[in-house]
C-alpha positions in Angstrom: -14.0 9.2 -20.5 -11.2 9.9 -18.2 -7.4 9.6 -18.4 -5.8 8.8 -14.9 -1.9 9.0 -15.2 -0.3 6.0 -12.8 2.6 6.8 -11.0 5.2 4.3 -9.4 7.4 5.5 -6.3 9.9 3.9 -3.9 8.0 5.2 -1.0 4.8 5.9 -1.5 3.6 7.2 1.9 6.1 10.2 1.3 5.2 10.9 -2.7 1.5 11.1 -1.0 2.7 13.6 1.3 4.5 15.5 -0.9 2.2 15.4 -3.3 -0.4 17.2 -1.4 2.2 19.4 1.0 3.7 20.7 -3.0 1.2 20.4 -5.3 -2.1 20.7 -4.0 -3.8 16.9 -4.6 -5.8 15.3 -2.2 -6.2 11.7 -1.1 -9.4 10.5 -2.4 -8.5 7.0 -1.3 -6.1 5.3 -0.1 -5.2 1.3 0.3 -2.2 0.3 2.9 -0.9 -3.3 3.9 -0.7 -4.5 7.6 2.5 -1.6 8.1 0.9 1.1 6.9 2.5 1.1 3.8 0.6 2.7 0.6 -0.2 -0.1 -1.9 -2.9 2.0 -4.1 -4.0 5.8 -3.4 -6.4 8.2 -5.8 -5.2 11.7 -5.4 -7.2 14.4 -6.7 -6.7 17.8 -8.5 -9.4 20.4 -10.3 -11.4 17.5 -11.1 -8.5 15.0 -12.5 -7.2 12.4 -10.5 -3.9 10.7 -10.6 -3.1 6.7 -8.8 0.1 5.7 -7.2 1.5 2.5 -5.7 4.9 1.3 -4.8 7.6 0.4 -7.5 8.2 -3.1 -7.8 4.6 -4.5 -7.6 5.2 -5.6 -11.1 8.7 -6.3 -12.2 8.5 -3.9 -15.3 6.9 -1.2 -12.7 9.4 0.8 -11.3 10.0 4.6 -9.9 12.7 7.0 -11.6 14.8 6.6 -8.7 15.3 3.2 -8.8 15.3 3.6 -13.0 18.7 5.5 -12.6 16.3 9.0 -13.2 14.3 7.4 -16.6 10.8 9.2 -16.9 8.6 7.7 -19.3 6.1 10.4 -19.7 5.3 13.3 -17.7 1.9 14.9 -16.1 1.1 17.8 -17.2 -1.7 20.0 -15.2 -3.6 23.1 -15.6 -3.7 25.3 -12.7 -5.5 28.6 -12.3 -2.3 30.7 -11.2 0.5 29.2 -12.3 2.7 31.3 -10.5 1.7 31.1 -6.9 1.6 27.3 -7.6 5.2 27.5 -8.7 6.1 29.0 -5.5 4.1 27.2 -3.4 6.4 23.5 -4.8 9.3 25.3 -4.3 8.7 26.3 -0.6 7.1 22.5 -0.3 10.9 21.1 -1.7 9.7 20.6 -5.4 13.0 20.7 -7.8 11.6 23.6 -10.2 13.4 22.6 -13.3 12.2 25.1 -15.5 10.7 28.4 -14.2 7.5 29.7 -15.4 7.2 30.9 -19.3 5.7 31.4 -21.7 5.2 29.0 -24.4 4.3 29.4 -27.8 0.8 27.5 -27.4 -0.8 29.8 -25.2 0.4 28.5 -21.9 2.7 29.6 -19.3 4.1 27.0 -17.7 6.4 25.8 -15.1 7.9 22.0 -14.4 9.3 20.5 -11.5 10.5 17.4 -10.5 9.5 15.9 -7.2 11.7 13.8 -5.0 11.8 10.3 -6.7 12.3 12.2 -10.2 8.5 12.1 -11.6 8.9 15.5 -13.8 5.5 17.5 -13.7 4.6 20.3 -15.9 1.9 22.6 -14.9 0.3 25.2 -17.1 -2.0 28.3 -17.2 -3.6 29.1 -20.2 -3.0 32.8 -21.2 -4.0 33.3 -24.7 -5.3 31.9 -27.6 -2.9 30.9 -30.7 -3.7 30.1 -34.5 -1.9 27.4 -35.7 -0.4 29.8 -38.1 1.2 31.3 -35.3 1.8 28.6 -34.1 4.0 27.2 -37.1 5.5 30.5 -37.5 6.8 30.4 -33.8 8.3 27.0 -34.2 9.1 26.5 -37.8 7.0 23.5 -37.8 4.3 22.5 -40.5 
């Protein structure tokens, strides 16, 4: 089974671009009208691939930008070293939003946001945590 996250972007020729340039992904395939114009592309990361078209191909599908900054739901993905990645979106124009942490699960982790407003949060795992520890770091049952 596979999850594959759908993304929705005023211009999608330039999220692919970015996309790759910042992040890393890789066109696996790509679909364009008679301009040129993405319509569907399959990028690929690590083994997980993401899809992305152009907002408005369905009237409820639209891009942050034109949702006055709206996310829905983020993408979170696991990177090897998640601080060279950091850097490497920050010299590609990524928006880093929150600089790399720790978190209380195990992961450091970074998010950025690129230039239509998707927010993306990329981790490294760096330990292992009980759930005790868990609750106790968090107050949570």
């Amino acid at each position: 089974m596979s999850i594959i996250p759908a993304l929705t972007y005023d211009d999608p020729n330039a999220a692919v671009e970015f996309l790759e340039r910042a992040f890393g992904f890789a066109v696996h395939l790509m679909v364009t009208d008679d301009s040129g114009r993405v319509q569907h592309a399959e990028l690929t990361f690590a083994g997980g691939t993401i899809m992305l078209g152009p907002s408005g191909w369905a009237d409820w599908a639209r891009s942050p930008a034109a949702a006055g900054g709206a996310n829905t739901m983020t993408v979170h993905v696991a990177v090897t070293d998640v601080g060279a990645h950091c850097e490497r979106a920050r010299a590609a124009g990524a928006r880093i939003v929150a600089e790399p942490t720790d978190q209380f699960y195990g992961d450091r982790t970074y998010r950025a946001r690129d230039p239509e407003g998707h927010h993306w949060t990329f981790g490294q795992h760096v330990r292992d945590v009980s759930t005790e520890e868990m609750r106790a770091a968090t107050g949570l049952s």
